[in-house]
Phi, psi and omega in degrees: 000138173250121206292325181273331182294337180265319166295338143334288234264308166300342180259323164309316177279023179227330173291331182289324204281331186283340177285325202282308188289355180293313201274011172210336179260002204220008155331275170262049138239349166266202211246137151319321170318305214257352180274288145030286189319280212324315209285264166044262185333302197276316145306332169283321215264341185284310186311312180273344166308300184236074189273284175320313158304309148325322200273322176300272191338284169341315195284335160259000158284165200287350194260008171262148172280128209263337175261005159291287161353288180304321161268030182241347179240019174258328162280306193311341175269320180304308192315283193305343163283316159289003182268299165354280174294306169300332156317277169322315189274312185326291176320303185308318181271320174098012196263133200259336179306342177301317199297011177282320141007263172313348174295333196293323168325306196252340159282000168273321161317313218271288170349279200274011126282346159282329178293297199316306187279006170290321186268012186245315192257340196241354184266000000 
């Protein structure tokens, strides 16, 4: 079994059920503003499921360095917790210090995509 073609596959459902409850369940309760974040979250957290998914596929073919592979789809998951996941508790709470967070996030994103094109052209 390949575990990121399989959390890939798991984040793709959990981005959707969150896009589906942003956009019916927190619609008038949150701040426009802050509805904003969330979808934020939810593009970024969908767009790198699937990503993880591409990166699962990859990661076993032979012209690839395949544990480097892996660890480029290991940052893409600290990316979607921390970039995502702060998106989300920032908007839900209003707590605005998560948004320090997210930046942590997104070098983990810039990361497991510089490891990817490294483990597909230069390993």
């Amino acid at each position: 079994m390949n575990t990121l073609f399989l959390l890939g596959g798991l984040n793709m459902l959990l981005s959707v059920a969150l896009g589906a409850f942003g956009a019916h369940a927190l619609k008038n309760r949150l701040t426009p503003d802050m509805l904003k974040v969330y979808q934020t979250g939810i593009q970024y957290h969908m767009a790198h499921a699937l990503g993880l998914i591409l990166i699962g596929v990859v990661s076993g073919l032979p012209s690839v360095n395949g544990p480097l592979m892996i660890t480029a789809g290991w940052l893409i998951v600290a990316g979607i917790i921390l970039f995502s996941g702060s998106l989300y508790a920032l908007s839900l709470s209003g707590i605005k210090k998560l948004g320090a967070i997210t930046p942590i996030g997104g070098l983990a994103f810039l990361a497991g995509w510089l490891v990817f094109i490294i483990a597909e052209f230069g390993g």
